[in-house]
C-alpha positions as CSV (number, residue, x, y, z in Angstrom):
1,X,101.1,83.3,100.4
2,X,98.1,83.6,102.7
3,X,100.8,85.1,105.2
4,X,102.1,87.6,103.4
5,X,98.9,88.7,102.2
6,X,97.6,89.4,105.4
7,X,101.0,91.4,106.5
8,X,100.3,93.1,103.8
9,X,96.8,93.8,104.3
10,X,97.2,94.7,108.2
11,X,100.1,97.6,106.9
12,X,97.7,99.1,104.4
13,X,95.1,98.8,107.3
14,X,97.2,101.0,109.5
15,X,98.4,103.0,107.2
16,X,94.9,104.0,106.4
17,X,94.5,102.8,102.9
18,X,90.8,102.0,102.9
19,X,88.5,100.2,100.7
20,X,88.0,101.4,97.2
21,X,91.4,103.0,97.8
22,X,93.0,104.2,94.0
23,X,96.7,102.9,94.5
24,X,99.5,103.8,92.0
25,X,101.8,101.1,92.4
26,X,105.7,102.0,91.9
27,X,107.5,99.3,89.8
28,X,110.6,98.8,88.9
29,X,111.0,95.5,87.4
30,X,112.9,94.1,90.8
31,X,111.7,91.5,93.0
32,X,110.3,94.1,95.7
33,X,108.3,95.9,93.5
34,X,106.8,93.1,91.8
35,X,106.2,91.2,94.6
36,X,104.2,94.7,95.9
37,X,102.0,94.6,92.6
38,X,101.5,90.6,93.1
39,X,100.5,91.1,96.5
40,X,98.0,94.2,96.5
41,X,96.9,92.6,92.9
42,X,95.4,89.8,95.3
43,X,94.4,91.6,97.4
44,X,92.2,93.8,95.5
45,X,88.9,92.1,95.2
46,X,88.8,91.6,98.5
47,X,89.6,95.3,99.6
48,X,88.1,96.9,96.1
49,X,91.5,98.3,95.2
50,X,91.8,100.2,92.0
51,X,95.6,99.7,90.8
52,X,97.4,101.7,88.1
53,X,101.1,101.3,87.2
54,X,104.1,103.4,86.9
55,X,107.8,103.0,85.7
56,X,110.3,105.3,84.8
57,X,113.4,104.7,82.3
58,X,115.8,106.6,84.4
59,X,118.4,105.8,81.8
60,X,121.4,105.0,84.2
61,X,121.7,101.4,82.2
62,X,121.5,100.3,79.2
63,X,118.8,97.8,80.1
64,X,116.3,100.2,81.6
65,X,114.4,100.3,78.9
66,X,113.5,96.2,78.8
67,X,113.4,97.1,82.7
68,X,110.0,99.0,81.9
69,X,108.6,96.7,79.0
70,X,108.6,94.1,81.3
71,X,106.8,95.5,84.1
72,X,104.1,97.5,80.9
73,X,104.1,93.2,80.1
74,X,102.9,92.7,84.0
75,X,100.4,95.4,84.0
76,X,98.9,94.3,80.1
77,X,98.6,90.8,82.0
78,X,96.8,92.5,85.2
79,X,94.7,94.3,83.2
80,X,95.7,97.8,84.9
81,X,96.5,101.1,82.9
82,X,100.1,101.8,82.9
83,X,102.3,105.0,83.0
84,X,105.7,105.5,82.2
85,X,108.1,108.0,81.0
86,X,111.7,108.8,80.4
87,X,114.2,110.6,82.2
88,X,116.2,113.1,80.7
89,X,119.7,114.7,81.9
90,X,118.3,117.6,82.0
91,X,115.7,116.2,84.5
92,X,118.5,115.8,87.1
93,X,120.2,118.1,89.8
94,X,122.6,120.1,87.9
95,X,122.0,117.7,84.7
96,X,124.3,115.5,86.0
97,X,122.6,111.9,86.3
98,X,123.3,109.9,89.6
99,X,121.5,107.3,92.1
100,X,120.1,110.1,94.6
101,X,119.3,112.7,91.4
102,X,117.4,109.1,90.1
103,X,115.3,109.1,93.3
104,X,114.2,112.1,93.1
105,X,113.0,112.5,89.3
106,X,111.3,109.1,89.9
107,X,109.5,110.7,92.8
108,X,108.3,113.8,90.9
109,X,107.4,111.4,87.9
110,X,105.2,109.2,90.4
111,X,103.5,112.4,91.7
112,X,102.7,113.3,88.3
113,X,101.4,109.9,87.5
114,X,99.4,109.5,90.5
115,X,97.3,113.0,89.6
116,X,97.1,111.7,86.3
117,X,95.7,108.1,87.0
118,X,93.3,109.8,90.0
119,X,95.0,107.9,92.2
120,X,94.8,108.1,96.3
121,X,98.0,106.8,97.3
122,X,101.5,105.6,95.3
123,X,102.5,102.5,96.6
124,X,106.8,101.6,97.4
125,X,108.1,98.1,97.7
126,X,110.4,98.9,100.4
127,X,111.2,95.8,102.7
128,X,112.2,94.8,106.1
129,X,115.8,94.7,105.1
130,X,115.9,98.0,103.3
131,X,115.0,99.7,106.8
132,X,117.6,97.6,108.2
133,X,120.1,98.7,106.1
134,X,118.9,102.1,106.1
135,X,119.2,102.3,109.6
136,X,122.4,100.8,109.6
137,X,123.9,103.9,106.9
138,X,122.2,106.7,109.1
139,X,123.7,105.2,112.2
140,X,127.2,105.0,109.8
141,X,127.1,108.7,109.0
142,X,125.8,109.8,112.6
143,X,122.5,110.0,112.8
144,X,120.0,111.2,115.4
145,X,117.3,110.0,116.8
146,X,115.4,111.4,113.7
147,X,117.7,109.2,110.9
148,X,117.0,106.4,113.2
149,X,114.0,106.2,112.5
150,X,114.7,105.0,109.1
151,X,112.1,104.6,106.2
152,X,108.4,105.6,107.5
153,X,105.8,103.5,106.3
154,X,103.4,106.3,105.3
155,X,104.3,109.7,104.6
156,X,102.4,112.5,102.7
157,X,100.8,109.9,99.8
158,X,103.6,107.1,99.5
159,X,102.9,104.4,101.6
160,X,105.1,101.2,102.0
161,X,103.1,97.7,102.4
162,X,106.1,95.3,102.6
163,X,108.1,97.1,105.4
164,X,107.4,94.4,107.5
165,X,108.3,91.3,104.8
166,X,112.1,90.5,104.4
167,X,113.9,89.9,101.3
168,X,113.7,86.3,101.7
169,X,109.8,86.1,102.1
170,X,109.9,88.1,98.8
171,X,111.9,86.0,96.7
172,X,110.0,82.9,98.1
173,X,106.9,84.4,96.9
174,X,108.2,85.1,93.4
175,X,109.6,81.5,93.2
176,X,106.3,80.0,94.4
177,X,104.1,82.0,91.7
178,X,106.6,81.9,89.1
179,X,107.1,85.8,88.6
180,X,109.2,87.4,86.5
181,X,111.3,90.1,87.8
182,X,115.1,92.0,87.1
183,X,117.9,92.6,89.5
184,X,119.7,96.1,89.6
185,X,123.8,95.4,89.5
186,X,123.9,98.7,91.5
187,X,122.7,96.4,94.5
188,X,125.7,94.7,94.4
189,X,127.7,97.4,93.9
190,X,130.1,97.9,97.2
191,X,131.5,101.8,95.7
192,X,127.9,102.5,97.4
193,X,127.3,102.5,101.1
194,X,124.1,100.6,100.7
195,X,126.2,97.6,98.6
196,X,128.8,97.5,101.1
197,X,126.4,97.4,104.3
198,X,123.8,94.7,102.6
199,X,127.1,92.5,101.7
200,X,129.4,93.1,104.7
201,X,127.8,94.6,107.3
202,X,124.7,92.9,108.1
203,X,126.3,89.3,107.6
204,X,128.8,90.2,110.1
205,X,125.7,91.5,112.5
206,X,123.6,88.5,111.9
207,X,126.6,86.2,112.5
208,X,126.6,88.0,116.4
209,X,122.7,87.8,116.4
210,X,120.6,85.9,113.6
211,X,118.1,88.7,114.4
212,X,119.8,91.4,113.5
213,X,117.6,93.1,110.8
214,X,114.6,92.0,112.8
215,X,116.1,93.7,115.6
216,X,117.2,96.9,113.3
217,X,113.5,97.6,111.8
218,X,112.4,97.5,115.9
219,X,114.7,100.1,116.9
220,X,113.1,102.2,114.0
221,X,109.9,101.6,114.8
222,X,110.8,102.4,118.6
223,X,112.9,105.5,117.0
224,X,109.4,106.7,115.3
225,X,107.6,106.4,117.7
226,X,109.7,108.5,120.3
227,X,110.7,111.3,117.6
228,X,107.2,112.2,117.4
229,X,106.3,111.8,121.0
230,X,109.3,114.3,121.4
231,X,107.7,116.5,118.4
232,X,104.6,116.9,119.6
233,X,106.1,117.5,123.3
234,X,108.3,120.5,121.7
235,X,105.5,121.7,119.8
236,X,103.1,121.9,122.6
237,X,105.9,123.7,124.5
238,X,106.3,126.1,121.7
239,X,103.0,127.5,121.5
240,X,103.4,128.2,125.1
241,X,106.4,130.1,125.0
242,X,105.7,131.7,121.3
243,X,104.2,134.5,119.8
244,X,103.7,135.6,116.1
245,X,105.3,139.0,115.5
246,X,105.2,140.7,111.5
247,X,108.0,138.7,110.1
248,X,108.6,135.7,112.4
249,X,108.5,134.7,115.8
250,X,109.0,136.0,119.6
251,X,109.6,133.2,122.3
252,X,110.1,133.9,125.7
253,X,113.9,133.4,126.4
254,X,114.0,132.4,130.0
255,X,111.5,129.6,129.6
256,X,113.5,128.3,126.3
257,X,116.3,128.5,128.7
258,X,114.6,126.3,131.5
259,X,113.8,123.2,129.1
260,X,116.0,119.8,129.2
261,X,118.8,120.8,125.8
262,X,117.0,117.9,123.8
263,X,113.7,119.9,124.3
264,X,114.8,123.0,123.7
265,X,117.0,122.5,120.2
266,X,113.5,120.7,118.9
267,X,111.4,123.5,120.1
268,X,114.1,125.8,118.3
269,X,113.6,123.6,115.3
270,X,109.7,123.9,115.1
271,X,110.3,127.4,115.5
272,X,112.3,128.1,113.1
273,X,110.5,125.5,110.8
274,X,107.1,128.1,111.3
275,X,108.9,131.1,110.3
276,X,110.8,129.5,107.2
277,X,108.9,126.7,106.4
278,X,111.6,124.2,106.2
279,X,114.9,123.7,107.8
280,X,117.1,123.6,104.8
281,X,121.1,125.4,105.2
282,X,120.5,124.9,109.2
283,X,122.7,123.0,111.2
284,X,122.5,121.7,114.9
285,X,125.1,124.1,115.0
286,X,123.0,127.0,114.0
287,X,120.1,125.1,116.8
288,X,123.3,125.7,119.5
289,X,123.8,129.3,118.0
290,X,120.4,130.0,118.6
291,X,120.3,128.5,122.1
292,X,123.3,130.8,123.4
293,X,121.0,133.6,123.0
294,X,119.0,133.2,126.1
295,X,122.1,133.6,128.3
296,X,122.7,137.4,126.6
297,X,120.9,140.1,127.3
298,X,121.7,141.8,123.8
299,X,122.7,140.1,121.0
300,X,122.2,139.1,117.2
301,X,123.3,136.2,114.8
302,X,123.0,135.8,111.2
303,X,121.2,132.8,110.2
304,X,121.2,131.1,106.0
305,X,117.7,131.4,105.9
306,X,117.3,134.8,108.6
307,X,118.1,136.1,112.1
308,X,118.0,135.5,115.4
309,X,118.0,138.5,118.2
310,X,118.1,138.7,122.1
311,X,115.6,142.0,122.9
312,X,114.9,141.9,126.9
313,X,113.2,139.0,127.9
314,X,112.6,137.7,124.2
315,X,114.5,135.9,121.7
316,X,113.1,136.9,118.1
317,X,113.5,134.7,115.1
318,X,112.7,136.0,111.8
319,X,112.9,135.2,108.2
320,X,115.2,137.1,106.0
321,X,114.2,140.3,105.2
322,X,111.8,140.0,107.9
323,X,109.0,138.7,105.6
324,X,105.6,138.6,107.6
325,X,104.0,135.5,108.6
326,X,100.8,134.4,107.3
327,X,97.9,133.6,110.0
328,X,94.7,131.9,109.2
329,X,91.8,133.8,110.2
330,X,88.0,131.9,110.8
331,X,85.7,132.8,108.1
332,X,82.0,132.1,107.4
333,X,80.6,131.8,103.6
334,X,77.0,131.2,103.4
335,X,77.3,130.2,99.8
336,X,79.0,129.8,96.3
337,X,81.3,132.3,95.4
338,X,85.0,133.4,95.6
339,X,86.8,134.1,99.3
340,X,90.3,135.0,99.9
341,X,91.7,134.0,103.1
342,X,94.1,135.7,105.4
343,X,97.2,133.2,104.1
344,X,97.1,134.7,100.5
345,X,95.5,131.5,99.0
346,X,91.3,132.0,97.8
347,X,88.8,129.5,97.9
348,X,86.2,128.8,95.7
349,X,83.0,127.6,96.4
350,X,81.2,126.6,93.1
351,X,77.6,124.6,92.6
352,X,78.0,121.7,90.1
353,X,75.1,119.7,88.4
354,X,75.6,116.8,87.9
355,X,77.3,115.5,89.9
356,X,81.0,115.1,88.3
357,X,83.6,112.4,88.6
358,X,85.5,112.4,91.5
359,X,88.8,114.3,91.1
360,X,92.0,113.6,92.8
361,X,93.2,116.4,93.5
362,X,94.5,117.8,97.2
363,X,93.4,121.0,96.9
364,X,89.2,120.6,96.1
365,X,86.8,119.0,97.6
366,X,83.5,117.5,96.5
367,X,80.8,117.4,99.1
368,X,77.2,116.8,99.0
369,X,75.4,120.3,99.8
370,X,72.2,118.4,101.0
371,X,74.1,117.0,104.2
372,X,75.6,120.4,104.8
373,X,74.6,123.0,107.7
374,X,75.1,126.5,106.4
375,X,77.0,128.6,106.8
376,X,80.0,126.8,106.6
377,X,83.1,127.9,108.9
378,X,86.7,127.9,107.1
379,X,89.2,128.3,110.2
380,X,92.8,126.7,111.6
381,X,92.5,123.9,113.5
382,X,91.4,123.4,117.0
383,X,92.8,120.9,119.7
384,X,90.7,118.3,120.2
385,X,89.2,118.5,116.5
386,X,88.1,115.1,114.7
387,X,87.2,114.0,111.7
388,X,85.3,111.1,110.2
389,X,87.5,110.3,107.4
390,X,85.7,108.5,104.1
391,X,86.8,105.2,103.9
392,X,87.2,104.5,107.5
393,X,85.3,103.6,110.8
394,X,85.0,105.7,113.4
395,X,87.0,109.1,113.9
396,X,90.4,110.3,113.9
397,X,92.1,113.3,115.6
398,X,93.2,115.9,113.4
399,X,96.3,115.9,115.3
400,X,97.1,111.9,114.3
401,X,96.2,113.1,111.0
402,X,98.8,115.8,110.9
403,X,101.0,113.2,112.1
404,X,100.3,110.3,110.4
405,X,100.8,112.4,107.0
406,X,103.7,114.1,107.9
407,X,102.3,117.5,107.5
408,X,105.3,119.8,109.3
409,X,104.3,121.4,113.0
410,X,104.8,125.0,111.3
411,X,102.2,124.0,108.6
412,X,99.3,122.6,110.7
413,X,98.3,126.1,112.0
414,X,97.5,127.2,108.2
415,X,95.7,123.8,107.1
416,X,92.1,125.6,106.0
417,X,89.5,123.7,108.3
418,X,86.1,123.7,106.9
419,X,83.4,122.7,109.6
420,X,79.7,122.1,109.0
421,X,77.1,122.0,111.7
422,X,80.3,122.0,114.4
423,X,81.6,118.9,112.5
424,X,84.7,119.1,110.5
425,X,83.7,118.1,107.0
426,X,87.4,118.6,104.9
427,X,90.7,119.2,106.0
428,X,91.9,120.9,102.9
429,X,94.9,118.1,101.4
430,X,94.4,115.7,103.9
431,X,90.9,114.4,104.4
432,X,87.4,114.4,103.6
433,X,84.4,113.9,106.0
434,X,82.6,110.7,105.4
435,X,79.6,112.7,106.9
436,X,79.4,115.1,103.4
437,X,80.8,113.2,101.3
438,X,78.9,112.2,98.2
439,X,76.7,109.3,98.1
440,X,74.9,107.6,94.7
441,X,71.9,109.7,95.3
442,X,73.4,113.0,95.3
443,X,72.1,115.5,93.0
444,X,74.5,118.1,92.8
445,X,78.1,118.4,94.2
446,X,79.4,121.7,96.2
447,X,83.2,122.3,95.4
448,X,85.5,123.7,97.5
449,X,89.1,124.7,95.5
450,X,92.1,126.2,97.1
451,X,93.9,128.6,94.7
452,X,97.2,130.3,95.3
């Protein structure tokens, strides 16, 4: 036990769940999920954890409801508030309820349980042979080096403490403290991919090499590691060939044309990713489409989500109807009071006394205006910016940050900044300074809120 504990506390570690973290823990009923309560249960005292607990009915089986009684038994046991609700048809894609429409209604109902319980981070019991398999199904259906990397341990505010346990380890721990838990049938299920890979594939793998899943959870690491190495490398070559235009993007064609063709689609992607916001309805295909451009002198193509043109020495990429891009511009406020910013979104800057409970919520901020050098500066972020996040030693470039939470390339530039005295105090949604943050002798709190 003492092992998996400290797995499990090294993976919160580098996933920078700190101490006094609030953690909504996602549970199913199943052995993974349990075992992921169990686990960061123990370990709580020792990193001053606050748990809550969440389970949806999803309603796909008739025994989804004693599913969630038995984890909202766990949770009465523990101690820990507990949240549940229960999906309805309508709650699905196209009302039409299914294993992937399950996923995401459980996600949105985690989200909305996590702002509810104030919590920090919601907590997946994902395991070493889920990313096995995963990896396994991408590679299956054709997958780049992006599918390869398989299930991340942190992204945005989920973060996945057992992705380095295997099944095996799990079920030993349930057997050794004598835990209740359910099994889904679906698991076993081989009309889905994921049945048919967990049952036949991998056996036939680890028959060829006992390692197999051990070696399958490296390559997605390695995968991870490389895909954002690449990332940042097109993104760095981007904003040296790019410039914003009203309504999307110019990029100097010839040097598009010079980079490697692994580069230069990913540099395509980011680009396109700025001016729509999301690469949803485009293909490598459309990437490719793009890409013939810079050999033509004149030309135009028709994209889902806009257009792309050759004009002289610079391919343009624009959003349909040529809607223009937003740009955040520095700003200085030397006080309270309400300031709209150059994206559209305001900010407000309010005095509060007391001091309030701490809120979770992404878009505010609570600082202590004693430690703060006025005027404060709200601008985009800088390379080379840093910030001391709360809850953790030393300091962290914003750029890891970015990373680390999966914040997409195109939405980095608009991230609101707000610096104090040259140090970065709050990166609005992402992090707060530990240098402003409120202490048990403030006096008064200084909110910053992002509206739209």
């Amino acid at each position: 036990m003492a092992e998996l504990t400290s797995l499990v506390e090294k993976a919160l570690a580098r996933a920078g769940v700190g101490p006094g973290a609030r953690v909504l823990v996602a549970c199913s009923g199943g052995p993974d999920s349990v075992a992921l309560l169990d686990l960061l249960h123990l370990l709580a005292p020792k990193l001053e954890l606050i748990l809550n607990l969440a389970s949806l009915n999803h309603g796909l089986r008739p025994e989804a409801g004693q599913e969630v009684a038995l984890v909202e038994g766990l949770a009465r046991e523990r101690g820990l508030a507990f949240f549940t609700a229960t999906a309805r048809p309508a709650d699905f894609p196209r009302g039409r309820p299914s294993q992937e429409g399950a996923r995401l209604v459980r996600l949105r109902f985690l989200e909305r349980a996590r702002r509810e319980a104030g919590a920090d981070w919601i907590a997946l019991g994902h395991n070493a042979d889920d990313q096995a398999e995963t990896v396994l199904m991408r590679l299956i259906r054709g997958a780049g080096l992006k599918g390869l990397a398989g299930i991340p341990p942190v992204r945005g505010r989920l973060v996945r403490p057992l992705l380095s346990l295997t099944r095996s380890q799990i079920l030993d721990h349930l057997a050794r403290r004598g835990l209740p838990f359910v099994r889904d049938p679906s698991n076993e299920d081989r009309r889905y991919l994921r049945a048919r890979v967990r049952r036949d594939i991998l056996p036939l793998l680890r028959e060829a090499n006992p390692a197999a899943g051990a070696a399958l959870s490296r390559l997605a690491e390695v995968a991870r590691s490389e895909d954002g190495f690449l990332d940042e490398l097109a993104g760095e070559r981007l904003d040296s060939l790019a410039e914003a235009i009203p309504g999307g993007l110019s990029l100097d064609a010839a040097g598009l044309a010079g980079l490697s063709p692994a580069l230069a689609r990913r540099v395509v992607r980011q680009a396109l990713s700025r001016v729509r916001g999301d690469l949803r309805r485009l293909s490598l295909d459309h990437v490719d489409q793009i890409l013939t451009l810079t050999a033509k002198s004149s030309a135009r193509l028709s994209l889902p989500t806009g257009r792309a043109r050759r004009e002289g020495a610079r391919l343009i990429l624009s959003g349909r109807g040529g809607e223009p891009l937003s740009v955040l511009e520095p700003m200085e406020i030397s006080g309270p009071g309400l300031f709209e910013l150059s994206t559209g979104q305001g900010l407000e800057v309010s005095l509060v006394e007391p001091v309030p409970a701490l809120e979770a919520d992404p878009d505010q901020a609570l600082l202590d205006p004693a430690r703060l050098v006025w005027p404060l500066l709200i601008r985009p972020p800088r390379p080379g910016d840093r910030i001391k996040p709360l809850g953790l030693d030393g300091s962290k470039k914003l750029s890891d940050l970015f990373i680390d939470r999966k914040v997409p390339r195109g939405r980095r530039a608009l991230t609101p900044v707000v610096v104090s005295g040259g140090e970065v105090v709050w990166v609005a949604g992402q992090a707060l300074s530990r240098l402003a943050a409120l202490t048990p002798g403030s006096r008064s709190a200084l909110r910053l809120r992002l509206t739209t």
